[in-house]
C-alpha positions in Angstrom: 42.7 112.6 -55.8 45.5 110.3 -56.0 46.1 107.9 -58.6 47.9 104.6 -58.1 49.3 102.6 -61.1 52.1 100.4 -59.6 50.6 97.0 -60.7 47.7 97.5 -62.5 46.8 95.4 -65.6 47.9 97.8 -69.0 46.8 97.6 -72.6 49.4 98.3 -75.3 47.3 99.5 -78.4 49.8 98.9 -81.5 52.5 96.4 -81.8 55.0 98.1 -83.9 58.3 98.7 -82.5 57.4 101.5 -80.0 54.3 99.3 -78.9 56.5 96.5 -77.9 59.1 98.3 -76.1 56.6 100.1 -73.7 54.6 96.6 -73.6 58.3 94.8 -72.9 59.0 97.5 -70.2 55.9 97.5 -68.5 56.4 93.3 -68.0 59.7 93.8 -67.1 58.4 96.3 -64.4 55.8 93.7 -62.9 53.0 94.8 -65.3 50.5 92.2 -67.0 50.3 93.6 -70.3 48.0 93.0 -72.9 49.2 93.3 -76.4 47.0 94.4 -79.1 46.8 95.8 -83.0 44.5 95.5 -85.9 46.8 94.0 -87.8 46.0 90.5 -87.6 48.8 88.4 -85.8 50.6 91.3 -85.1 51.0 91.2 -81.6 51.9 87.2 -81.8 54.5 88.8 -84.0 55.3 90.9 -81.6 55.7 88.4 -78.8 57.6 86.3 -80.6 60.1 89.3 -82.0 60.6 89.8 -78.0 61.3 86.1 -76.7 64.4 86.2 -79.7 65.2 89.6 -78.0 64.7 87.9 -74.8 67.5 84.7 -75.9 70.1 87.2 -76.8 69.9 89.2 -73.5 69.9 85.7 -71.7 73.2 84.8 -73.8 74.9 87.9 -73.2 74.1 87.6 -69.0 72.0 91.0 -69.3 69.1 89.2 -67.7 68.3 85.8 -66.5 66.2 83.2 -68.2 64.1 82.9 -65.2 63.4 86.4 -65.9 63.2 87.0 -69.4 60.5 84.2 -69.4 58.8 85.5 -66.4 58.8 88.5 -68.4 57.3 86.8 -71.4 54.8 85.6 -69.2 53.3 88.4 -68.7 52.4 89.6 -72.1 49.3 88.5 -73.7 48.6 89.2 -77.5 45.2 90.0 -77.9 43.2 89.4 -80.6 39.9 91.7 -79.9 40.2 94.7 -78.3 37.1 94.3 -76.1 38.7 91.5 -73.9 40.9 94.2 -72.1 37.8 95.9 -70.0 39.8 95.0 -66.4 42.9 97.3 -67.2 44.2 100.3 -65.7 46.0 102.2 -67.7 46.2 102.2 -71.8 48.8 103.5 -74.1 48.2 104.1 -77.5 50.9 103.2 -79.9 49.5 103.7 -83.3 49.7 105.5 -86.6 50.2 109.6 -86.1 46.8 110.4 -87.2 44.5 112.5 -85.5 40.9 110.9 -86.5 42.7 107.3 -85.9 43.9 108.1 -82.5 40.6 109.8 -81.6 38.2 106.8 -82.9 40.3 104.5 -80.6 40.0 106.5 -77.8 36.3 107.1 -78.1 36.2 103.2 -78.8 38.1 102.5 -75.5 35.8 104.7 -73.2 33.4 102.2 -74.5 35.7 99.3 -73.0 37.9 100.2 -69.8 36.5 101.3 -66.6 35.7 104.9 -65.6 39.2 104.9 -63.9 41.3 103.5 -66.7 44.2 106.1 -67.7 44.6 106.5 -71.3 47.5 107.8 -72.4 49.0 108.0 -76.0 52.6 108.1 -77.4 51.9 110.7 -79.9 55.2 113.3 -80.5 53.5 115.0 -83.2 49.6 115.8 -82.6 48.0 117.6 -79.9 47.0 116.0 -76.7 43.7 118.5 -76.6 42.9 117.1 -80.1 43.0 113.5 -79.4 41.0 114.4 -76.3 38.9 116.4 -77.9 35.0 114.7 -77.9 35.8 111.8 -75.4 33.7 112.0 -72.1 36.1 112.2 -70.2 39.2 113.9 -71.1 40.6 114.7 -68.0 42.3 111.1 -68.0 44.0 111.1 -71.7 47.3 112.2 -71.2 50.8 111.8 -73.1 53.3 109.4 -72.0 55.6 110.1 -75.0 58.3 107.0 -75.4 61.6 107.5 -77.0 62.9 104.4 -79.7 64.5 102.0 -78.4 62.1 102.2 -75.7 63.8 99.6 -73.3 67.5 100.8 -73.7 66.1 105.0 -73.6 65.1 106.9 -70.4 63.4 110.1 -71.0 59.3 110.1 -71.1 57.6 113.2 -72.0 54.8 113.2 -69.9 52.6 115.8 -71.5 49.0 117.4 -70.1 46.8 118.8 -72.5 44.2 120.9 -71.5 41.7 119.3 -70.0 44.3 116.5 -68.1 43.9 116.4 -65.0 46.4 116.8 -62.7 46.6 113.3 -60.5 46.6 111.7 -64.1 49.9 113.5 -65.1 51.1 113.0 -61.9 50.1 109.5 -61.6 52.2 109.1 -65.3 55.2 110.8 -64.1 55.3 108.5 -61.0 54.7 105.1 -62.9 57.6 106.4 -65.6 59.9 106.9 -62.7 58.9 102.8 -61.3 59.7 101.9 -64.7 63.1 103.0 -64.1 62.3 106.1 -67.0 63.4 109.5 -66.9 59.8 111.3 -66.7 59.7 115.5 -67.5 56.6 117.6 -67.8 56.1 118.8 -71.3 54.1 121.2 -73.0 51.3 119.8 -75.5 53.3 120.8 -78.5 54.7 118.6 -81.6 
């Protein structure tokens, strides 16, 4: 089986720092991204934090305006978690804990299509573990960011277990279209 994710509609879970760099580099890579974290106004925040990150690049002729505000364009805040059903790939971007990370997860299965790829950022907990009691678990899979996430290239793409292989792949491929570094790791902190 082959997985395709050039294109597809993502969901950034978390808005923090590492949550807006992946959510900024998937836009910049063609993605529509939807932006979303508990915290209320958050992701707003987060949007806005990128357009004045956006104005300095312009300034400095790193990027264009056309496309820093295309860019911009194509990141939604959202505020409930349920309106992101048509995406294709999630990644999770949230507090390193293990019963957090799995209650999202079991919460998306609820939400995204059977296809949907869910991967989290973790560096520090188990792939298995957070896969562990989803019903399907052959499509969560670690796409592990470093910080700054625009300006560094290395992704750990990281199997656990159960991970199946055309979802690894499939993440190793999209790292490499966001102009990423990808390398097969080992599920270990």
């Amino acid at each position: 089986m082959t997985i395709k994710l050039q294109g597809t509609p993502v969901l950034v879970v978390g808005a923090g720092i590492m949550g807006a760099g992946i959510a900024q580099t998937a836009a910049q890579a063609g993605h529509a991204v939807l932006l979303f974290d508990t915290r209320d106004g958050a992701a707003r925040d987060a949007k806005a934090k990128l357009a004045a990150t956006f104005d300095g690049l312009v300034a400095k002729g790193k990027v264009t305006a056309d496309s820093a505000q295309a860019t911009l364009a194509r990141i939604e805040p959202l505020a409930q978690i349920d309106g992101a059903a048509s995406v294709g790939l999630v990644v999770e971007a949230i507090v390193e804990n293990l019963d957090v990370k799995r209650a999202l997860f079991k919460q998306l299965e609820t939400i995204v299509g059977a296809h949907c790829v869910l991967a989290t950022n973790t560096s520090s907990i188990s792939v298995t573990a957070i896969a562990n009691g989803l019903q399907h678990p052959g499509r969560l899979v670690g796409m592990h960011f470093f910080n700054p996430v625009p300006l560094m290239k290395l992704v750990e793409v990281v199997s656990g277990l159960h991970t199946d292989p055309a979802v690894a792949e499939a993440i190793f491929e999209l790292s490499a279209q966001w102009s990423k570094t990808p390398v097969h790791a080992k599920s270990t902190p």
